[in-house]
N, CA, C and O atoms as a printed pandas DataFrame, in Angstrom:
     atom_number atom_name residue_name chain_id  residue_number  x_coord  y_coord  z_coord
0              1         N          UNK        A               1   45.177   -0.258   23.354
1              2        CA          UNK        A               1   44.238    0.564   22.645
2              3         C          UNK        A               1   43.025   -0.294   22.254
3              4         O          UNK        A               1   43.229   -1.472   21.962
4              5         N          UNK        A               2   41.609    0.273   22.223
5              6        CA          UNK        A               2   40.542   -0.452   21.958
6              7         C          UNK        A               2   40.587   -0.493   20.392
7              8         O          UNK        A               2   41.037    0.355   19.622
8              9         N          UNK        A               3   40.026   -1.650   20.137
9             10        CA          UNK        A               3   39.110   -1.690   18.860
10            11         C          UNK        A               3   38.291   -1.336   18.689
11            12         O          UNK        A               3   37.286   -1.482   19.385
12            13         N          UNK        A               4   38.428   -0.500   17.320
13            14        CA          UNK        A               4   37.520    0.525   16.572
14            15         C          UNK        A               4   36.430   -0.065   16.676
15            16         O          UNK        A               4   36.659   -1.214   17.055
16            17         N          UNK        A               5   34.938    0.180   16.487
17            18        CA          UNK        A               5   34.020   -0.054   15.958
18            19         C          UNK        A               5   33.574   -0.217   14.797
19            20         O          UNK        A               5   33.068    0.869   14.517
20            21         N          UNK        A               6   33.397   -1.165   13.613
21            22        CA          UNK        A               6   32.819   -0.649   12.371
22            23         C          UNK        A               6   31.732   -0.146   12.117
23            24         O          UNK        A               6   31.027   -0.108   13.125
24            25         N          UNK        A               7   31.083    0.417   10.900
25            26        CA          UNK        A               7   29.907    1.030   10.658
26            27         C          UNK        A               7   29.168   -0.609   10.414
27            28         O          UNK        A               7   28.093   -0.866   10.955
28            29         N          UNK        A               8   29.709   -1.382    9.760
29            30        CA          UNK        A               8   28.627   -2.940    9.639
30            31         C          UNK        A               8   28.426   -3.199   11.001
31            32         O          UNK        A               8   27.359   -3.705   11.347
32            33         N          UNK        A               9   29.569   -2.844   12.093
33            34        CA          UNK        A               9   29.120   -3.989   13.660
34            35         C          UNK        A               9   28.155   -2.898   14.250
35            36         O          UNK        A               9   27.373   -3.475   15.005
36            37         N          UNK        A              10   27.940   -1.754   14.211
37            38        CA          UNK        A              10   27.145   -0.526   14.492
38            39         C          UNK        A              10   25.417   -1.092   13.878
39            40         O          UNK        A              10   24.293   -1.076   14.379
40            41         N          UNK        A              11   25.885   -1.467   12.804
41            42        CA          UNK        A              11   24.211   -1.497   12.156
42            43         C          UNK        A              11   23.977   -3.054   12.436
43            44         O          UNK        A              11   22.797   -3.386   12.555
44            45         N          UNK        A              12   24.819   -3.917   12.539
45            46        CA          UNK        A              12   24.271   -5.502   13.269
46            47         C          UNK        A              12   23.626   -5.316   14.348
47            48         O          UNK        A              12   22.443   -5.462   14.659
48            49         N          UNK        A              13   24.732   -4.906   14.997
49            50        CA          UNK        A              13   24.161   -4.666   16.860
50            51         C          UNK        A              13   22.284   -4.045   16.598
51            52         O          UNK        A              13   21.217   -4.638   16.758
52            53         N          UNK        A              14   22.508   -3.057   16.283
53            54        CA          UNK        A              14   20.709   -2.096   16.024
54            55         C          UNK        A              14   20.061   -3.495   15.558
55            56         O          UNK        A              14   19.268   -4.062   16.310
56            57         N          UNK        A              15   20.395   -4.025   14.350
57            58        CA          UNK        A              15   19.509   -4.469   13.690
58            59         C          UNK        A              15   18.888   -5.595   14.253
59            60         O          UNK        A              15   17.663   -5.694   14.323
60            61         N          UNK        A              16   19.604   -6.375   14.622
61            62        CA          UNK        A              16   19.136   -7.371   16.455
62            63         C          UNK        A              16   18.754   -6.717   17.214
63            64         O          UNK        A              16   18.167   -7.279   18.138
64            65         N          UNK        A              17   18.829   -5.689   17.246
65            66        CA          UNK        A              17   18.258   -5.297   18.671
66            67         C          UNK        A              17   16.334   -5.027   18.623
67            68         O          UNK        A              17   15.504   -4.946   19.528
68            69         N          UNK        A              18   16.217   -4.950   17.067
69            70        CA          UNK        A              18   15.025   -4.673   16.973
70            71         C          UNK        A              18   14.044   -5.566   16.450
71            72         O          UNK        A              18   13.174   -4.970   15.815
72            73         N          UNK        A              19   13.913   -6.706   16.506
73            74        CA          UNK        A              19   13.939   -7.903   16.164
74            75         C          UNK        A              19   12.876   -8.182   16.926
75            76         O          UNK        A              19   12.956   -7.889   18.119
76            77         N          UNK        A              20   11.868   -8.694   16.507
77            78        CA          UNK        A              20   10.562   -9.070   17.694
78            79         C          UNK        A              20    9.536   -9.880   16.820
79            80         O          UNK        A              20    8.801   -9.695   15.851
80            81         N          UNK        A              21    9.928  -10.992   17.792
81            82        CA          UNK        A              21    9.198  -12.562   17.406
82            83         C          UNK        A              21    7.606  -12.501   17.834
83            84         O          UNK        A              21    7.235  -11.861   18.818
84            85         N          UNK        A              22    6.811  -13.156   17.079
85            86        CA          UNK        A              22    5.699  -13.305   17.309
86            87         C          UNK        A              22    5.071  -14.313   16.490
87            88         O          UNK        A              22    5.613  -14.756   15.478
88            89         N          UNK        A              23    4.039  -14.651   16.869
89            90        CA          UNK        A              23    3.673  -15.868   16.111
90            91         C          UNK        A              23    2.470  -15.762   15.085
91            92         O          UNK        A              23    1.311  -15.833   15.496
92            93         N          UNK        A              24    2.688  -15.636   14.094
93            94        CA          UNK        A              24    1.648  -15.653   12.763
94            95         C          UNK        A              24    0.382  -16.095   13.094
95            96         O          UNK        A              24    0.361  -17.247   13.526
96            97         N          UNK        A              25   -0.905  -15.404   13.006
97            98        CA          UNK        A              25   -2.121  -16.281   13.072
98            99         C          UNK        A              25   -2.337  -17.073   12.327
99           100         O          UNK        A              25   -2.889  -18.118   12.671
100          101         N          UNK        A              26   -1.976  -16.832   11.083
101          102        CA          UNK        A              26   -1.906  -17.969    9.579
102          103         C          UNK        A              26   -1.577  -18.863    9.413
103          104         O          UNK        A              26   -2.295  -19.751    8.956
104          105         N          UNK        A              27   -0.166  -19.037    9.757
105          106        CA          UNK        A              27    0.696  -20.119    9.676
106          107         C          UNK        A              27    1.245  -20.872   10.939
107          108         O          UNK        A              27    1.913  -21.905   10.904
108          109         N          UNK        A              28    0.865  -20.202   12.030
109          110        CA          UNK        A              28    1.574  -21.063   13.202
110          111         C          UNK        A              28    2.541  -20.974   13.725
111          112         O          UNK        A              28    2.677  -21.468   14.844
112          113         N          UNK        A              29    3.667  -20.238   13.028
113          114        CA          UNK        A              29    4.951  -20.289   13.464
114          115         C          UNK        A              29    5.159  -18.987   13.848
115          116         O          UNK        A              29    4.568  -17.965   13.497
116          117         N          UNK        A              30    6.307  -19.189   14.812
117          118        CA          UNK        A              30    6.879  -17.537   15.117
118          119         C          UNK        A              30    7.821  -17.135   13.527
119          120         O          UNK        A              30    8.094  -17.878   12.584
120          121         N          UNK        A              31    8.152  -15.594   13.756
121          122        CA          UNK        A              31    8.187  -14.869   12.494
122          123         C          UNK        A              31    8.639  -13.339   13.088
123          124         O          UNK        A              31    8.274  -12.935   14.192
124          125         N          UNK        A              32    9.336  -12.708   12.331
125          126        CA          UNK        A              32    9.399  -11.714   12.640
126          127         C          UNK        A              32    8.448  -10.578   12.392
127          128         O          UNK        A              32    7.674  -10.847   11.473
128          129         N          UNK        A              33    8.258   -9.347   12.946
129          130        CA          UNK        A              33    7.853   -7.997   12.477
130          131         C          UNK        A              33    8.928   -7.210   11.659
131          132         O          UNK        A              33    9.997   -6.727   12.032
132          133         N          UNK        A              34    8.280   -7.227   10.341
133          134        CA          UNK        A              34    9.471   -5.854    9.723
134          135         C          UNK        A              34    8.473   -4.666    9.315
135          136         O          UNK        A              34    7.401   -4.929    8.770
136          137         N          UNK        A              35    8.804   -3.546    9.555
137          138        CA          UNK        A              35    8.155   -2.573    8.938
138          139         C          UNK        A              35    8.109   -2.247    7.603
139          140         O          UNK        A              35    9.185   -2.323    7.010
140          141         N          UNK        A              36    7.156   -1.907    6.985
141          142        CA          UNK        A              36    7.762   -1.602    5.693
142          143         C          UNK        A              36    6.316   -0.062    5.019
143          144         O          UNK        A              36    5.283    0.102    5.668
144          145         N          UNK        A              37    6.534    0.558    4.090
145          146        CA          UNK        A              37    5.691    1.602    3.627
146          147         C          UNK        A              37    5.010    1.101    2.824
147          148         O          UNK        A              37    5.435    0.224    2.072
148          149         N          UNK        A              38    3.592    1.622    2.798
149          150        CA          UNK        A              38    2.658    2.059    2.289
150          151         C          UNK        A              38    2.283    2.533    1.066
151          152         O          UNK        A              38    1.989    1.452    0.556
152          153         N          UNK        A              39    2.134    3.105    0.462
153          154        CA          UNK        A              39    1.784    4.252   -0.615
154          155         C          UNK        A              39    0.147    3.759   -1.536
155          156         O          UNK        A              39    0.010    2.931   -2.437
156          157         N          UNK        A              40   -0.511    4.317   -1.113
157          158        CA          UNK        A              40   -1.995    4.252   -2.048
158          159         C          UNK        A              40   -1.999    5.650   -2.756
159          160         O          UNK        A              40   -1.741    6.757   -2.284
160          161         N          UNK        A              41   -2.365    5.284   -4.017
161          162        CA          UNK        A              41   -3.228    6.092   -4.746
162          163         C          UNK        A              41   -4.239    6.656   -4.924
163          164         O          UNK        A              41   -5.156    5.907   -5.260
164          165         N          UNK        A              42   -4.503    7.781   -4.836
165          166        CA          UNK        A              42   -6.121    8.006   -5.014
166          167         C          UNK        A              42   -6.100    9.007   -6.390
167          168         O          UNK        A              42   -5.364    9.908   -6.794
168          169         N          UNK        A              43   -7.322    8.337   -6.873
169          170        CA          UNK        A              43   -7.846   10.027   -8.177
170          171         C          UNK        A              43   -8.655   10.812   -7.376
171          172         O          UNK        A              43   -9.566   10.351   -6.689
172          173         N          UNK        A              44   -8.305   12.173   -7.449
173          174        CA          UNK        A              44   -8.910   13.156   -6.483
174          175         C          UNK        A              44  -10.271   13.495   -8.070
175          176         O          UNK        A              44  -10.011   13.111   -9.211
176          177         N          UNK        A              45  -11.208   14.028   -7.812
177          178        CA          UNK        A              45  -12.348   14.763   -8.700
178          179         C          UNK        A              45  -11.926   15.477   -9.875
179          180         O          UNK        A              45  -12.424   15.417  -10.999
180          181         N          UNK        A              46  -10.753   16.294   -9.402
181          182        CA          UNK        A              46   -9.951   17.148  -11.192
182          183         C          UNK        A              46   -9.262   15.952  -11.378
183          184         O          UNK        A              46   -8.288   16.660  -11.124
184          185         N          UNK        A              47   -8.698   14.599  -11.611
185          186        CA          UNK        A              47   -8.041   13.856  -12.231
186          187         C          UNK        A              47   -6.904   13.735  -11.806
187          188         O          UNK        A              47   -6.104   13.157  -12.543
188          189         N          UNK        A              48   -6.499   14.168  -10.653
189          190        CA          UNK        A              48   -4.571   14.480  -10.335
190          191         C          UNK        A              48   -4.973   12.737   -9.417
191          192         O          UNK        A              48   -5.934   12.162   -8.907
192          193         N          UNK        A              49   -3.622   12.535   -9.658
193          194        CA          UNK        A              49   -3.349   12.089   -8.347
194          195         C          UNK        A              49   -3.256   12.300   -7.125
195          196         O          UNK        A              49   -3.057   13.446   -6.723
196          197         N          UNK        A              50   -3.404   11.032   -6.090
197          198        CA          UNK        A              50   -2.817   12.170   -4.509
198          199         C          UNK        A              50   -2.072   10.821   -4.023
199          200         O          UNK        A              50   -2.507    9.708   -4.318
200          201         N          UNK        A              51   -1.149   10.982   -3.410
201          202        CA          UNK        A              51   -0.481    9.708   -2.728
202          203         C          UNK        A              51   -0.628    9.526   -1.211
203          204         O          UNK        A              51   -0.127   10.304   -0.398
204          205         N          UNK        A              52   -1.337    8.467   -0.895
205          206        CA          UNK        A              52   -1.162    8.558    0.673
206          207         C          UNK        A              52   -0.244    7.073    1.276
207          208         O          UNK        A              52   -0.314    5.864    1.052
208          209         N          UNK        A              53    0.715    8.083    2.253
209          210        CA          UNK        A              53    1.801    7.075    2.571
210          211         C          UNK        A              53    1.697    6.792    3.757
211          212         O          UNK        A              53    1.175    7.647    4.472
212          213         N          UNK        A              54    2.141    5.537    4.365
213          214        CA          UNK        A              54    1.886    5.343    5.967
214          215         C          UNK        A              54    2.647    4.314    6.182
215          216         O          UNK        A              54    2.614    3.475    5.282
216          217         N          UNK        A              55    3.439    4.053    7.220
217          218        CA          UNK        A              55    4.446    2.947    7.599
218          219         C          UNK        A              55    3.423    2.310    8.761
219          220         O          UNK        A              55    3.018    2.887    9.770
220          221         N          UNK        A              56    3.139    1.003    8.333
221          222        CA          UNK        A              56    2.900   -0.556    9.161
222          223         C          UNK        A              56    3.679   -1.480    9.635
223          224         O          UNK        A              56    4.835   -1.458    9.212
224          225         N          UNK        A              57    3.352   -2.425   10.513
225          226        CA          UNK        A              57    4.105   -3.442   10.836
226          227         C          UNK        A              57    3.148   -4.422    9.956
227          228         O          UNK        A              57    1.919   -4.356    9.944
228          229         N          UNK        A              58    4.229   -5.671    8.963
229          230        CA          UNK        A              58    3.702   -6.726    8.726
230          231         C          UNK        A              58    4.315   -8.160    9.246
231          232         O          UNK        A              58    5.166   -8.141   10.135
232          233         N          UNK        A              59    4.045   -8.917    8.901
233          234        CA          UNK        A              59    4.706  -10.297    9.099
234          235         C          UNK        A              59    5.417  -10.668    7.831
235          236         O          UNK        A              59    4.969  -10.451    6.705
236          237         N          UNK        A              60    6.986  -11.458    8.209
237          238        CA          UNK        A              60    8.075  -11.364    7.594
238          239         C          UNK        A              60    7.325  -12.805    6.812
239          240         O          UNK        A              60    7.751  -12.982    5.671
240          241         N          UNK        A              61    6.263  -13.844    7.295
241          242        CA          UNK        A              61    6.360  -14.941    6.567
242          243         C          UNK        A              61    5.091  -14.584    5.427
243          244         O          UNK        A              61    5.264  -14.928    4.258
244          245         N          UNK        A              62    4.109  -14.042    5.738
245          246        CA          UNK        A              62    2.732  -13.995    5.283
246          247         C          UNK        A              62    2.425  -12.473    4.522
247          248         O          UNK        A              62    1.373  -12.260    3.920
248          249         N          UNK        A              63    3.872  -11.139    4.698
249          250        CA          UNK        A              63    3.494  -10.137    4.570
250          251         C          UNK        A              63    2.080   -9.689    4.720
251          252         O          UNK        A              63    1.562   -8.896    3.934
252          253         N          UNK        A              64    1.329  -10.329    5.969
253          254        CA          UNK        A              64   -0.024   -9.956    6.204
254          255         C          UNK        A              64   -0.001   -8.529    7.715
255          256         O          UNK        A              64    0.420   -8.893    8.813
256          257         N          UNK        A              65   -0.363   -7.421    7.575
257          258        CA          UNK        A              65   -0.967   -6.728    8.540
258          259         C          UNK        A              65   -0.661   -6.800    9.751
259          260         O          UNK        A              65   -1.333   -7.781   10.070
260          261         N          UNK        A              66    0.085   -6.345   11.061
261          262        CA          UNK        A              66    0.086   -7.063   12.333
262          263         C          UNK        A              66   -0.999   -6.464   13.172
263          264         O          UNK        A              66   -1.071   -5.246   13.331
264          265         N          UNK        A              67   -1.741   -7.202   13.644
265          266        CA          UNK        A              67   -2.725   -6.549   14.719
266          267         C          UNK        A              67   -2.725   -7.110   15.910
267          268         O          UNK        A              67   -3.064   -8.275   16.116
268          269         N          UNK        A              68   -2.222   -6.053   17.039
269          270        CA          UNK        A              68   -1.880   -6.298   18.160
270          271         C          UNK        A              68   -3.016   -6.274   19.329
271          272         O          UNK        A              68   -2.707   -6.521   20.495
């Protein structure tokens, strides 16, 4: 009979799999891409808030911007 799969070896496997080296303009070294969200604020004219959200790629050493 095979061995089960776990839900941790399920989310290792993915989580390597998405993994993508590149090399920092800043610092020199390779580094990963992690994605991470956004959220700005704006005051709209009546005083409300408005939230604007957007998912980027940054750099894992410099959390700076990736531009490809």
């Amino acid at each position: 009979m095979a061995k089960q799969q776990t839900f941790a070896d399920k989310a290792n496997k993915l989580g390597k799999k998405h993994d993508v080296m590149v090399k920092c303009p800043d610092t020199g070294v390779d580094t990963k891409l992690i994605n991470v969200r956004i959220v700005d604020t704006i005051k709209t004219d009546r005083g409300t808030f408005k939230f604007l959200d957007r998912n980027m790629k940054v750099y894992e050493s410099t959390y700076k911007p990736y531009k490809p």
